[in-house]
C-alpha distance (Angstrom), angle and dihedral (degrees) to the residues before:
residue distance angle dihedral
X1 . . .
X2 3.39 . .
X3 3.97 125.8 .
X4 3.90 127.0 -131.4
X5 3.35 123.8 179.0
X6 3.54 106.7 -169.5
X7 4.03 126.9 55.3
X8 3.92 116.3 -89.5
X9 3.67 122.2 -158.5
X10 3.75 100.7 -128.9
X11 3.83 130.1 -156.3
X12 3.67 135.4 -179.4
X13 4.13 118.2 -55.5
X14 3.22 130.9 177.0
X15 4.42 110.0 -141.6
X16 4.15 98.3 -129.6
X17 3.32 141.1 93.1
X18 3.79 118.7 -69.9
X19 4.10 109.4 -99.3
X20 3.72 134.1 164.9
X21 3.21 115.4 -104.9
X22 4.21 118.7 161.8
X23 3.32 84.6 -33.1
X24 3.37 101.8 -49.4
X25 3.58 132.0 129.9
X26 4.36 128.0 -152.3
X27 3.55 114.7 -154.9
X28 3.70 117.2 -125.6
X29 3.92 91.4 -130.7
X30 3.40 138.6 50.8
X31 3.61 107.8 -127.5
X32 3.92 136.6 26.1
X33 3.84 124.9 -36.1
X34 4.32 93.1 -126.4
X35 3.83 114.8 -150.3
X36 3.98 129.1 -167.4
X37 3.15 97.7 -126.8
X38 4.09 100.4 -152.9
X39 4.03 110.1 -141.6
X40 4.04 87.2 -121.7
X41 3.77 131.7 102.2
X42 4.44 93.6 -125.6
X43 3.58 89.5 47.7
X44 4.09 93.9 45.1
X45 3.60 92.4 49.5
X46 3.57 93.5 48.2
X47 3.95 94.1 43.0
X48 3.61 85.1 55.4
X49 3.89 102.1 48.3
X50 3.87 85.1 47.8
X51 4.29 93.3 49.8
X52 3.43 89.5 45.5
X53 4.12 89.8 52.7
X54 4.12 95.1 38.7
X55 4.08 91.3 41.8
X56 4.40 100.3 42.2
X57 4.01 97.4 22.5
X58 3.83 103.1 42.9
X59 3.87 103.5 25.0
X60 3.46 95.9 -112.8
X61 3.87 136.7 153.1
X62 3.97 114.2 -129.4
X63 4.04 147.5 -155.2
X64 2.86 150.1 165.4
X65 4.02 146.9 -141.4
X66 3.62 116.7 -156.8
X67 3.75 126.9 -149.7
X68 4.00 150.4 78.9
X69 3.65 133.3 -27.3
X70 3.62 103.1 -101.2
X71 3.81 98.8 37.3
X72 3.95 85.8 50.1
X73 3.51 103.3 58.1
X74 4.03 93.7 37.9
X75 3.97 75.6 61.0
X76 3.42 87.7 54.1
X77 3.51 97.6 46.6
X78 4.06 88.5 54.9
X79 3.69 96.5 45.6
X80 3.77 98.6 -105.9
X81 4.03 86.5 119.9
X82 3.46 129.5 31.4
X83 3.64 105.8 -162.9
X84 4.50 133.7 30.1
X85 3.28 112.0 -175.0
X86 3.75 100.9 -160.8
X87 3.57 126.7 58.1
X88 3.74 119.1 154.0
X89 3.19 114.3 -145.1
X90 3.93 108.9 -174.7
X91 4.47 82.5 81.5
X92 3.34 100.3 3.9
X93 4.34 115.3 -153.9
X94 3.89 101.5 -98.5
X95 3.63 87.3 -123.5
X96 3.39 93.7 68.7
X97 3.87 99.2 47.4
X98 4.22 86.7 46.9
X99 3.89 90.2 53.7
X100 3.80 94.4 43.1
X101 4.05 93.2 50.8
X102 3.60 85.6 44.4
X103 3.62 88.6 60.5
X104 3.72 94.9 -130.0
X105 4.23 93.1 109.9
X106 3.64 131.9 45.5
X107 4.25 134.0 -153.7
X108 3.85 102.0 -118.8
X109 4.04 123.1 171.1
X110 3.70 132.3 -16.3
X111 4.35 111.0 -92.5
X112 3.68 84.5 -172.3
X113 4.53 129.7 -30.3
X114 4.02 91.2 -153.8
X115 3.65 112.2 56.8
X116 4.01 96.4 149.1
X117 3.73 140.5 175.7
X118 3.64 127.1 -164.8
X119 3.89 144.1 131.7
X120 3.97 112.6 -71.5
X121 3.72 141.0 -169.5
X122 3.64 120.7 -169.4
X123 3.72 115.5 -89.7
X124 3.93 96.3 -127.6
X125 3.96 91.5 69.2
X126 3.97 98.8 44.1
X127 4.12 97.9 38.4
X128 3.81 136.0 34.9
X129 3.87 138.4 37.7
X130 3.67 94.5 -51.5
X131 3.65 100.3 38.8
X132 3.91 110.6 134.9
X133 3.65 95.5 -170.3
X134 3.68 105.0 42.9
X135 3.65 90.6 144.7
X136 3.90 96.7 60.5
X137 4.11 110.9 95.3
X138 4.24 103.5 141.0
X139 3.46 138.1 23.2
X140 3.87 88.8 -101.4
X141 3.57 78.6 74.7
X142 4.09 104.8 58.2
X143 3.94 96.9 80.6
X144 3.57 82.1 70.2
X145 3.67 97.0 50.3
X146 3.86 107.0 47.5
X147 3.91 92.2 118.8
X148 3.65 85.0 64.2
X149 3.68 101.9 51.3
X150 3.66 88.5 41.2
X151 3.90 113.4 172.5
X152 3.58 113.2 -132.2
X153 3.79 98.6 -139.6
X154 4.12 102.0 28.9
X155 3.61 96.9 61.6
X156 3.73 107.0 -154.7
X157 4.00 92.9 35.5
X158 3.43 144.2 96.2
X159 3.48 120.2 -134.6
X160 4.08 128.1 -131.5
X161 3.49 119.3 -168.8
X162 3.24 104.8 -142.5
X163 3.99 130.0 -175.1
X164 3.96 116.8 -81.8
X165 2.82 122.2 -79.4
X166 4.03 118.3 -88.4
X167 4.02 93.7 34.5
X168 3.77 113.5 106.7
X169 3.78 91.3 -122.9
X170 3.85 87.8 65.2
X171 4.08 91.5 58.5
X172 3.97 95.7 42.9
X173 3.66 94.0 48.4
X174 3.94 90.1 45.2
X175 3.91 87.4 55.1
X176 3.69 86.2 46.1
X177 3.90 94.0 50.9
X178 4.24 84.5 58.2
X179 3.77 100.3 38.6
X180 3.79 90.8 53.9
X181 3.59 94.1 41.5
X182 3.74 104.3 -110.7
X183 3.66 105.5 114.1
X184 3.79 93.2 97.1
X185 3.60 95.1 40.3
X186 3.98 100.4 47.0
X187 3.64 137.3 40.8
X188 3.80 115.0 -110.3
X189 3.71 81.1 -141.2
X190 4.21 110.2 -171.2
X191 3.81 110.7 -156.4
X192 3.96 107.3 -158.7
X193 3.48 97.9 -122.5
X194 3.89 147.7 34.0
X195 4.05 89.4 -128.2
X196 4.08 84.6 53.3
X197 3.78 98.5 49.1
X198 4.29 82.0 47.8
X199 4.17 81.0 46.7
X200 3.64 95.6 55.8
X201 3.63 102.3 38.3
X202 4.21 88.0 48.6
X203 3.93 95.6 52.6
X204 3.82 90.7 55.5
X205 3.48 90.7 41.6
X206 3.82 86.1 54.8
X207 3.80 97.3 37.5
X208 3.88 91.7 50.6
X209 4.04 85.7 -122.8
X210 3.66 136.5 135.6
X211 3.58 121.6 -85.3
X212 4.21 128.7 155.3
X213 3.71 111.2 -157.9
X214 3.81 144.3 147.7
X215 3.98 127.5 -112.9
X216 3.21 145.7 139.4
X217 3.77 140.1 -150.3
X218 2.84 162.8 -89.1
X219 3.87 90.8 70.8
X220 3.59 150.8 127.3
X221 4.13 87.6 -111.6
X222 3.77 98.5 54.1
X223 4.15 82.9 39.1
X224 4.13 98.6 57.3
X225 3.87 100.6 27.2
X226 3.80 125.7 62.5
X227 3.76 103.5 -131.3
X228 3.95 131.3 163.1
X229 3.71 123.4 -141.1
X230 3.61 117.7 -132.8
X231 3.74 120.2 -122.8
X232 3.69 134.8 -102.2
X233 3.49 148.8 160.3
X234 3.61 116.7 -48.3
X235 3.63 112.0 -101.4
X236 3.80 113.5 -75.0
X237 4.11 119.8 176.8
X238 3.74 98.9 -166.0
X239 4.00 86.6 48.2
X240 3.72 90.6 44.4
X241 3.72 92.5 46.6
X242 3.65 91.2 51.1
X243 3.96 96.0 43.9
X244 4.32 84.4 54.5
X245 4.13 88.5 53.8
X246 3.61 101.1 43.3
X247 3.83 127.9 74.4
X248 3.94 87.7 -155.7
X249 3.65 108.5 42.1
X250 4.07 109.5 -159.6
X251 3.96 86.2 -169.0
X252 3.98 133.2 22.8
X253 3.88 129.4 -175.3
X254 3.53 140.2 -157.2
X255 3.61 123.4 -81.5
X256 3.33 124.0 -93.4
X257 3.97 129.9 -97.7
X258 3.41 110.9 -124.5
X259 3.60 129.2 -149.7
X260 3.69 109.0 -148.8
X261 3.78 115.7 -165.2
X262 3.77 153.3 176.7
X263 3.79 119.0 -83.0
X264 3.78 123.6 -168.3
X265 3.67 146.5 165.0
X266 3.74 123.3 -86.8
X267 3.23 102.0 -136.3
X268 3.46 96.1 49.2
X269 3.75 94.3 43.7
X270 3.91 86.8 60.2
X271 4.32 94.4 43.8
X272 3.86 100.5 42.3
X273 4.55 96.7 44.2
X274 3.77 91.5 163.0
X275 3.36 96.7 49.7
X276 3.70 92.3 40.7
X277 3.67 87.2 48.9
X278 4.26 86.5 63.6
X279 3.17 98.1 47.5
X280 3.66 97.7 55.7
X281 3.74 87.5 51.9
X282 3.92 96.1 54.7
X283 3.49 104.2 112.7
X284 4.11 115.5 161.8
X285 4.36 123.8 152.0
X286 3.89 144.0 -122.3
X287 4.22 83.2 -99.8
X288 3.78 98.1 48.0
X289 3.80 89.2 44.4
X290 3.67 97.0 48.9
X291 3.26 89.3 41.3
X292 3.79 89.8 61.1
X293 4.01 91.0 44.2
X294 4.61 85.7 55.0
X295 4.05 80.4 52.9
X296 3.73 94.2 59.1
X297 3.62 91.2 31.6
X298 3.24 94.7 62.3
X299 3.92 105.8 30.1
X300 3.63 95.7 45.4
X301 3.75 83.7 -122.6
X302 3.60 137.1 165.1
X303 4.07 121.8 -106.6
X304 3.78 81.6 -120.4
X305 3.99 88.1 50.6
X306 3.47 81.8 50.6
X307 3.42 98.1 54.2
X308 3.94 99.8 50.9
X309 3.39 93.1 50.5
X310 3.79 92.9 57.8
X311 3.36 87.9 45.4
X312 3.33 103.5 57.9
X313 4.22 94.1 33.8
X314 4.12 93.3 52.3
X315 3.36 133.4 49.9
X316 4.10 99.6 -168.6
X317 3.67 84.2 98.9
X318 3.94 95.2 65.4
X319 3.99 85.7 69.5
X320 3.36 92.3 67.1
X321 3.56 99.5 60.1
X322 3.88 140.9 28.8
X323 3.71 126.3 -77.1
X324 3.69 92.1 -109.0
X325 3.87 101.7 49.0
X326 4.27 80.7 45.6
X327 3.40 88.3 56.0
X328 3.98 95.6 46.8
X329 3.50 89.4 48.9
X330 4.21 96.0 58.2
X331 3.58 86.8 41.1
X332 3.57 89.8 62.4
X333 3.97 101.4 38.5
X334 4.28 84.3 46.6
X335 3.79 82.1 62.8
C-alpha cells in the first residue's frame, strides 16, 4: 500500500490497464499519479511535461509534493511520491543510493545524459568572421589571451568570473585557476550573486565582447546565448579527487558529465507497468532543457507554459509513448 502524506483530491478511476477506447484513456491505478516536484526550474519543467503526459495521455489523476532534494526522494522512498524526475548521478544525494540498495527505488529513463559545467567564452569572439581569438580552444590557451579578458581595475590581468563565493563551484574553479597556472595571470573575480555571474556573462554575450566565466547547464543562459566551453583535461577521478584535497593542485581536470536520471518508487514501478514503461523511455538533453528554461526566461512563463509549448513544437516526445496516448495528448493541448 502506498503512503501519502498530504491530502489528494480524488476523482473517479477505474483499476485496469490503460486502453483506448473512443479516445479515451483508463488509468492503470486507482488514485493519483504523485510527483516530487523539485523546487528548481529543470526539474519543474520536466515535472510538468511528464504530468501533462501521465494526466491527458494515460487517463490518470495527478499531484504533486513540493520541496527539496533530499526530503523528496526520502518521500519517494516511503511511497508518498511516485515519480522524481531528477537524480544526478555524477554524486548522487546519499539518500538516493540508501533507498535504491534498499530496494525500495528504482533508475527509470534518462531526464537528460549531459548535464555539464565548464569555463565558457561566448562563441562570437572565438568563431566566425569577426572572431578575434580564433586561436583560443582550452584553458591551456588563456595565458595567451589575458589582453583580451582584460580586468578593468587589475591592470595587467584577466579577469574570471568565478561562482560566489560559498558555492562549491567557486572552490573547484579556484583550485583550477592554480593547477593550470592562471592564478597570477587572472582575477579570481567573485560576483555576489548567481543572477550577477548570469548578468555578466549575458551583456558580453549581447555586446559581442570578451568575457571568461564558469557555468553550468542545464539553464536558461546556456539555452538563449551561443557560448563555447573551453577545453580541458579529459575527466580523471583520481586527479579530480586529488585537486578537491589539496590546497595547491599540481594537476586539475575537467568536470564531470553528469547523467541525470529518473528515480521512482518500487512499488509503484511494479503496479503502474505502462506508465513505468514511459518513463523509462523519456529521454530529453542539456540543449532541449535549457532551451525550455530561455522560454520561461524570457516569456515570464510558467513551467507548465513551458511544457505545452514543447509539446506542441517537438515531436521527440511521441517516442516515448504509444501512438494512442500521443494522440490523446494533442487532442488535449488542441483544446
Amino acid at each position: 500500500m502506498f503512503r501519502h502524506s498530504i491530502a489528494l483530491a480524488v476523482g473517479v478511476f477505474v483499476a485496469a490497464p490503460a486502453v483506448a477506447q473512443d479516445n479515451m484513456a483508463a488509468c492503470e491505478i486507482d488514485r493519483p499519479v504523485v510527483f516530487a516536484d523539485l523546487n528548481y526550474g529543470s526539474a519543474q519543467f520536466h515535472t510538468a511535461v511528464a504530468s501533462r503526459i501521465v494526466r491527458d495521455g494515460f487517463g490518470c489523476a495527478v499531484d504533486s509534493i513540493p520541496g527539496d532534494t533530499i526530503p523528496l526522494i526520502n518521500g519517494v522512498a516511503r511511497g508518498d511520491a511516485d515519480i522524481i524526475m531528477e537524480i544526478w548521478t555524477a554524486n548522487p544525494a546519499q539518500a538516493w543510493v540508501d533507498a535504491e540498495a534498499a530496494g525500495q527505488t528504482v533508475a527509470l529513463g534518462t531526464t537528460f545524459p549531459d548535464a555539464t559545467e565548464g569555463w565558457f567564452v561566448p562563441t562570437s569572439i572565438v568563431s566566425g568572421d569577426n572572431a578575434v581569438a580564433p586561436n583560443l580552444k582550452s584553458v591551456a590557451d588563456l595565458a595567451d589571451h589575458i589582453e583580451l579578458f582584460a580586468d578593468p581595475e587589475e591592470p595587467g590581468k584577466g579577469r574570471f568570473y568565478n561562482c560566489p563565493a560559498g558555492w562549491q563551484c567557486e572552490v573547484i574553479n579556484s583550485k583550477k585557476l592554480i593547477a593550470y597556472g592562471l592564478e597570477g595571470d587572472y582575477t579570481n573575480f567573485r560576483p555576489g550573486t548567481g543572477e550577477a555571474l548570469a548578468a555578466a556573462a549575458e551583456a558580453a554575450a549581447l555586446r559581442d565582447r570578451p568575457a571568461l566565466f564558469y557555468y553550468w547547464g542545464p539553464t536558461w543562459l546556456l539555452g538563449k546565448h551561443d557560448f563555447t566551453k573551453l577545453e580541458e583535461p579529459a575527466f580523471n577521478q583520481a586527479i579530480w579527487d586529488e585537486m578537491l584535497e589539496s590546497e595547491t593542485p599540481a594537476e586539475a581536470t575537467a568536470y564531470p558529465i553528469s547523467k541525470v536520471i529518473i528515480g521512482g518508487n518500487a512499488e509503484f514501478a511494479d503496479a503502474a507497468p505502462l506508465l513505468t514503461a514511459f518513463l523509462k523511455a523519456y529521454s530529453s538533453s542539456n540543449a532541449a532543457t535549457s532551451a525550455a528554461l530561455a522560454y520561461i526566461h524570457d516569456n515570464d512563463a510558467t513551467s507548465d507554459e513551458a511544457a505545452v509549448n514543447f509539446l506542441q513544437n517537438n515531436d521527440d516526445w511521441t517516442g516515448w509513448v504509444s501512438a494512442d496516448v500521443a494522440d490523446r495528448v494533442k487532442a488535449k493541448l488542441a483544446n
